[in-house]
N, CA, C and O of each residue as an XYZ file, in Angstrom:
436
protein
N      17.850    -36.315     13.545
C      16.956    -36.881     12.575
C      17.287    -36.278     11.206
O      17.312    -35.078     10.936
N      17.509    -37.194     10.475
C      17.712    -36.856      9.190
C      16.783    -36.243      8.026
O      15.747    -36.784      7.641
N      17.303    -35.035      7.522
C      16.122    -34.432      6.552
C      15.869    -35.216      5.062
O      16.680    -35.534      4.192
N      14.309    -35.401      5.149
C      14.429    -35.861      4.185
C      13.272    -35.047      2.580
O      13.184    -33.819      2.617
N      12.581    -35.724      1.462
C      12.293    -34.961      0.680
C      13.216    -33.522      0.716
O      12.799    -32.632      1.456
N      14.393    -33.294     -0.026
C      15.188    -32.233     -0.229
C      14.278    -31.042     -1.464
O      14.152    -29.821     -1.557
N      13.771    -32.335     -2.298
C      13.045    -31.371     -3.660
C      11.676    -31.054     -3.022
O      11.110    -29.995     -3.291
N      11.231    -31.803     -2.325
C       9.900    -30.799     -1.934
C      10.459    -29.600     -0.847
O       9.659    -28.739     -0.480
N      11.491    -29.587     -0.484
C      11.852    -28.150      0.641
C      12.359    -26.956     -0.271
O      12.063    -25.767     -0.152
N      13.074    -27.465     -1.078
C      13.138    -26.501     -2.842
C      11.805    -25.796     -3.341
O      11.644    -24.694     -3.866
N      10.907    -26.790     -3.006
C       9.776    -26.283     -4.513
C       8.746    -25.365     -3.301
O       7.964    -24.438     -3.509
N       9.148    -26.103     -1.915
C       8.276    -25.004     -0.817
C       8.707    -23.756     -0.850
O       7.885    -22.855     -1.016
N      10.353    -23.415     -0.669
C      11.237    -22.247     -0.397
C      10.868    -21.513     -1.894
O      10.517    -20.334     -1.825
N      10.936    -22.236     -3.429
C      10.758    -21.522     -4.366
C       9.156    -20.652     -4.822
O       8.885    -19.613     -5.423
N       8.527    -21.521     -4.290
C       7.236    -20.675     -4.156
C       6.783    -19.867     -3.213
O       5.625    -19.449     -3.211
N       7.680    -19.567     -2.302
C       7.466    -18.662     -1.299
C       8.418    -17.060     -1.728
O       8.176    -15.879     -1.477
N       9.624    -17.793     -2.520
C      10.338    -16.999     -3.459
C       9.453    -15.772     -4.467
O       9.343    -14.546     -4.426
N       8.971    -16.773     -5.271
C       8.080    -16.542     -6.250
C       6.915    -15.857     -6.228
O       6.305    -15.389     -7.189
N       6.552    -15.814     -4.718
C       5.088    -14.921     -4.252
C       6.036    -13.465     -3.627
O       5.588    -12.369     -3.963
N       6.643    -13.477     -3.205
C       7.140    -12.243     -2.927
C       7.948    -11.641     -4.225
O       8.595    -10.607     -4.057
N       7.929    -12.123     -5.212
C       8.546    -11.535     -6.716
C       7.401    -11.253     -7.891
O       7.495    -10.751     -9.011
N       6.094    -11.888     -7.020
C       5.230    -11.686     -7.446
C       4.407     -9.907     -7.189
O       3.998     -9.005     -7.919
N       4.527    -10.196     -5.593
C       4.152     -8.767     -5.171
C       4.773     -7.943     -5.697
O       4.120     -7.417     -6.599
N       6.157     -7.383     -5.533
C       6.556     -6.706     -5.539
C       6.262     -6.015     -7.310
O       5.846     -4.938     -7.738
N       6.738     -7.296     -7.942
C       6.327     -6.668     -9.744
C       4.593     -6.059     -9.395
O       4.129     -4.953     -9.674
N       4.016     -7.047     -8.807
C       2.774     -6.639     -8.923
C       2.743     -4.874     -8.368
O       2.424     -3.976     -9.146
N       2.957     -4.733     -7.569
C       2.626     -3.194     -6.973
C       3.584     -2.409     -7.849
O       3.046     -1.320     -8.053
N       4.672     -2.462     -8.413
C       5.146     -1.621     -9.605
C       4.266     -1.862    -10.441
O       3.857     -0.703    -10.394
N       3.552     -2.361    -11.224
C       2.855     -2.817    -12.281
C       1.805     -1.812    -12.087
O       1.612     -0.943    -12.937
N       1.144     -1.888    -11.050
C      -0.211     -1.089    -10.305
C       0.209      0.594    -10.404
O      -0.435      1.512    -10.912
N       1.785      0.616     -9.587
C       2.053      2.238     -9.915
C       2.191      3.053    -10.938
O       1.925      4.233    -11.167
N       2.845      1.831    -11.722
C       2.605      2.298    -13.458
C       1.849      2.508    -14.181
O       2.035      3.169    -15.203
N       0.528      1.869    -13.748
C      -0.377      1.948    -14.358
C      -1.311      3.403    -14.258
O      -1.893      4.151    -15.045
N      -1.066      3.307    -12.765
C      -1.445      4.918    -11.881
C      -0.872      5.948    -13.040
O      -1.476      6.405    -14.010
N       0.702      6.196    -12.555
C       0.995      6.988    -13.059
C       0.967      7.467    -14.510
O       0.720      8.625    -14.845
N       1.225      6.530    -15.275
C       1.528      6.001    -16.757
C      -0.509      6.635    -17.058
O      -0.734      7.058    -18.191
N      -1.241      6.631    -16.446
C      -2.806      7.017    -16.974
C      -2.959      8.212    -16.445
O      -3.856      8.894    -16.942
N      -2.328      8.681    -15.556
C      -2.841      9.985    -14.578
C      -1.540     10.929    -15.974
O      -1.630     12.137    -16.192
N      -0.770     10.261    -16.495
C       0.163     11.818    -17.195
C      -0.038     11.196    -18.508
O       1.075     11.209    -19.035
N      -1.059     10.545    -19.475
C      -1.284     10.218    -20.431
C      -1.316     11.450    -21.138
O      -0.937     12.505    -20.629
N      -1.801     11.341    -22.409
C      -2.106     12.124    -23.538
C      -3.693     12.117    -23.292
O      -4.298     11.092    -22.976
N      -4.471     13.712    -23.517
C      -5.752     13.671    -23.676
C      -6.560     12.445    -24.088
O      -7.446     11.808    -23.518
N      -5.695     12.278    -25.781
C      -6.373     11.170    -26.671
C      -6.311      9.830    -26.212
O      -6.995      8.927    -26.695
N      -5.256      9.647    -25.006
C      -5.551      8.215    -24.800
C      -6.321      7.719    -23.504
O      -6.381      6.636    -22.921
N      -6.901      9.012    -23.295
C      -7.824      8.585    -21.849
C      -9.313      8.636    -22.639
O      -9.419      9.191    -23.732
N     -10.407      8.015    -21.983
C     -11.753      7.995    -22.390
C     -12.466      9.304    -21.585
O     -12.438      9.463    -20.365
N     -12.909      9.920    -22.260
C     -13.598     10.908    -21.639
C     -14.716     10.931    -21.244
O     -15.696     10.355    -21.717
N     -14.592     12.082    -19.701
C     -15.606     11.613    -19.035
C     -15.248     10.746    -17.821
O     -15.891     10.908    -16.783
N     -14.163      9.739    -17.887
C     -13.745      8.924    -17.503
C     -12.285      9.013    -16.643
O     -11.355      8.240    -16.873
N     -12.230     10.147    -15.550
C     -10.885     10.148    -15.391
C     -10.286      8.878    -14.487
O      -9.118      8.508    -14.360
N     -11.370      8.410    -13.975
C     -10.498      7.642    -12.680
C     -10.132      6.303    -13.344
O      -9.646      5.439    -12.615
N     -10.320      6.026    -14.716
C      -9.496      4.526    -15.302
C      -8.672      4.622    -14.853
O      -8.881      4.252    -13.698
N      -7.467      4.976    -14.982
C      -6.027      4.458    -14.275
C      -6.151      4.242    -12.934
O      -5.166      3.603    -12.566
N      -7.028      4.511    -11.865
C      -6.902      4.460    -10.810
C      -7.692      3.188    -10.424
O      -7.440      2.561     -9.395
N      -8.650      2.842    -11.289
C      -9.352      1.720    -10.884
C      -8.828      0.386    -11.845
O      -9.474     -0.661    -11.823
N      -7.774      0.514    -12.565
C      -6.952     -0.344    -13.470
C      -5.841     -0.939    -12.214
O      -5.848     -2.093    -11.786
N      -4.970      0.098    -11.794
C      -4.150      0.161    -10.799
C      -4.831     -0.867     -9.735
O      -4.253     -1.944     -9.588
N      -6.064     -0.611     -8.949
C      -6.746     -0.827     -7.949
C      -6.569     -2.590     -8.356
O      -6.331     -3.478     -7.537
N      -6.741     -2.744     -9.686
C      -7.753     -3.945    -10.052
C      -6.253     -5.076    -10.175
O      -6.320     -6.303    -10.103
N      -4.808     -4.164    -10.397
C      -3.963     -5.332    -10.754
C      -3.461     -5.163     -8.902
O      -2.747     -6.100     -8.545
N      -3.686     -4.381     -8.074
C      -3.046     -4.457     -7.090
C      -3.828     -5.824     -6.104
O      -3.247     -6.631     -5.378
N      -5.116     -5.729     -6.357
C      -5.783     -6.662     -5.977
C      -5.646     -8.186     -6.247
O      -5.753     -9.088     -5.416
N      -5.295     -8.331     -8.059
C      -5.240     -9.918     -8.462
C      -3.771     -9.824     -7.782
O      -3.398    -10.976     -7.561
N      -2.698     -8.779     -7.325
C      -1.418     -9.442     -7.090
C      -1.899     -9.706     -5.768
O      -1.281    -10.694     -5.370
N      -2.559     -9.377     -5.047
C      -2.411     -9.568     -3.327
C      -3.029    -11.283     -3.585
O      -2.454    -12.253     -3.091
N      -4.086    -11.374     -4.308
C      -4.505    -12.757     -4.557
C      -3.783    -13.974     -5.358
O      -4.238    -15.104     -5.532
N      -2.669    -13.504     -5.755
C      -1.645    -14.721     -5.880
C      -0.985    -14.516     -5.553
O      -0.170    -15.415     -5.758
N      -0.346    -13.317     -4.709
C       0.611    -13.930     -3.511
C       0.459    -14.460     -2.331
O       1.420    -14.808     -1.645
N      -0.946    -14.594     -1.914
C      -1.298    -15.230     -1.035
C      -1.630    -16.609     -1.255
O      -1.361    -17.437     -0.385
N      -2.227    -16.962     -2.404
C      -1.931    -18.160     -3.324
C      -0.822    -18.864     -3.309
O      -0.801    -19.920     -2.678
N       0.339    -18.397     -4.022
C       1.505    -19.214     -4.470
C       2.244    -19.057     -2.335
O       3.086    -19.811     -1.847
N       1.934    -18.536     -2.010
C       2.708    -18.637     -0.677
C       1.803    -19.206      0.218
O       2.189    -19.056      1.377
N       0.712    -19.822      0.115
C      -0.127    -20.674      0.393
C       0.345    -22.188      0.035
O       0.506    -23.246      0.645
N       0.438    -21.847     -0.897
C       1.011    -23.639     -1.391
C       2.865    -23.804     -0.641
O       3.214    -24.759      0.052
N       3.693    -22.733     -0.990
C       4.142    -23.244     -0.450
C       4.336    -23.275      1.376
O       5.156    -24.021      1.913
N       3.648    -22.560      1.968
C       3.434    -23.104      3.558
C       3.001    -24.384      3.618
O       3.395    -25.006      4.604
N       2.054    -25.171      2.579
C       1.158    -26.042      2.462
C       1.917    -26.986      2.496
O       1.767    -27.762      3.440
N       3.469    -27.395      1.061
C       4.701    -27.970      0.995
C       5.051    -28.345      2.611
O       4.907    -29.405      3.220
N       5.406    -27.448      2.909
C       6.249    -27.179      4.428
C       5.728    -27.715      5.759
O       6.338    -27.944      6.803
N       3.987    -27.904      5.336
C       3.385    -28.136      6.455
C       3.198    -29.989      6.397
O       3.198    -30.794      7.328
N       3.077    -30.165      5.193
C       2.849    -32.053      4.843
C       4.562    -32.410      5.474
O       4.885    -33.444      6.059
N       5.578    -31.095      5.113
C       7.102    -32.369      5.119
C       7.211    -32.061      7.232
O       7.429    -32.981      8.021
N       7.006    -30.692      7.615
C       6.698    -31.605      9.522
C       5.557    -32.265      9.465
O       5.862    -33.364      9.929
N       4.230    -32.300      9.142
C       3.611    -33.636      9.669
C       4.618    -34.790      9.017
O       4.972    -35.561      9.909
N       4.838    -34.924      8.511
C       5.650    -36.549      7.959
C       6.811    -36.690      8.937
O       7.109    -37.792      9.399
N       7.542    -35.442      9.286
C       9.050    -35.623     10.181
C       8.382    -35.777     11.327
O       8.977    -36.609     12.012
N       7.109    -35.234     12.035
C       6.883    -35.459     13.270
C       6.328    -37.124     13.434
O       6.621    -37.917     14.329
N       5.711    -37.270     12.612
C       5.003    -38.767     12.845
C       6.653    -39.678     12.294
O       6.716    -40.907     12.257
N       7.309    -39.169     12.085
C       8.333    -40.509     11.579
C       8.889    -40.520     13.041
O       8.739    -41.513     13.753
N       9.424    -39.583     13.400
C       9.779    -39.146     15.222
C       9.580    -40.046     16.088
O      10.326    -40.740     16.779
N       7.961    -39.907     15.912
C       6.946    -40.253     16.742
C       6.939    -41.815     16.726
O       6.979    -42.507     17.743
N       6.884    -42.288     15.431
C       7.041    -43.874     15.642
C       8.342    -44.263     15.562
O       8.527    -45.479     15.509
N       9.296    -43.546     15.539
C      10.845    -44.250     16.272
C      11.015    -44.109     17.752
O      11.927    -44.651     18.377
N      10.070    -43.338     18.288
C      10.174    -43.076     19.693
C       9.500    -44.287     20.415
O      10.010    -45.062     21.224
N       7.923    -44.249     19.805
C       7.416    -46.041     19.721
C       7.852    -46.706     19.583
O       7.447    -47.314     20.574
N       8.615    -47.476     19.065
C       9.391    -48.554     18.510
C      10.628    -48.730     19.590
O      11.286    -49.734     19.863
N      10.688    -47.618     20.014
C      12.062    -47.748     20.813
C      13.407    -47.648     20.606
O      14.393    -48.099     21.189
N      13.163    -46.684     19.266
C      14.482    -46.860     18.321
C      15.218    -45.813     18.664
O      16.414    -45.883     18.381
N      14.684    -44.509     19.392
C      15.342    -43.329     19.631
C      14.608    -42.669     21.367
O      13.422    -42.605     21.689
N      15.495    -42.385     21.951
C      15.536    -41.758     23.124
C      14.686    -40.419     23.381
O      15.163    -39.436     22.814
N      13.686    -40.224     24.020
C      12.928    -38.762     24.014
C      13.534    -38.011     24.616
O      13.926    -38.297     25.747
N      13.803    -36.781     24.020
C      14.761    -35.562     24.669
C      14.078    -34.760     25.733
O      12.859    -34.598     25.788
N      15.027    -34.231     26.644
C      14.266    -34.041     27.734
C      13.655    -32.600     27.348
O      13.705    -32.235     26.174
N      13.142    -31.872     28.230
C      11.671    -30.889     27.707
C      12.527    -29.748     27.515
O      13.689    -29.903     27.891
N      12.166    -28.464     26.936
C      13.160    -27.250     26.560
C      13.418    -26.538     27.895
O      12.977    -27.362     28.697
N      13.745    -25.786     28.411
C      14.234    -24.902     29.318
C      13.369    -24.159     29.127
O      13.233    -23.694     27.996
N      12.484    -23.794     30.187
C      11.695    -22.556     30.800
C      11.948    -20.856     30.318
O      12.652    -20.445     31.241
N      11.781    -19.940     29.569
C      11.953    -18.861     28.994
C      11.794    -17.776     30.225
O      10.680    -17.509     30.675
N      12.643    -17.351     30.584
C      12.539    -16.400     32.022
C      12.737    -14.787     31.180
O      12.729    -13.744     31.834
């Protein structure tokens, strides 16, 4: 059976790309932020206030877990419309009588 939509298997694979390039900046972003506030200068922390960097950190590690589950959401989502479409196209050439049903997989011992 022939594959078809090529640009929607692109834009699925690229957003699945794109969420794991997401994380990863994201959790450097978060460590930097850690670190980059925990070895600041007196004057640039608020006093009184030590745990900002840690709850800055906390806060970008969080929006990254929430769009990489996002953008790799959509594209499973891509991936999941192009087999329902290949299974039902299958399915009514098998109806039709246009293609032969393969016999069942081999038993996993």
């Amino acid at each position: 059976m022939e594959k078809r939509f090529r640009v929607l298997r692109f834009l699925g694979l690229l957003y699945k790309i794109l969420a794991w390039i997401v994380l990863v900046l994201g959790i450097l972003a978060a460590i930097a932020t850690v670190v980059i506030g925990a070895t600041a200068d007196e004057m640039l922390t608020v006093p009184g206030l030590p745990v900002v960097p840690m709850v800055g950190g906390l806060g970008i590690l969080l929006g990254t877990v929430f769009y990489f589950v996002l953008l790799y959401a959509v594209g499973e989502l891509i991936h999941l419309g192009l087999a329902i479409e290949e299974n039902t196209r299958e399915t009514a050439y098998y109806l039709r009588g246009e293609a032969t049903i393969p016999p069942p997989p081999e038993p996993v011992r």
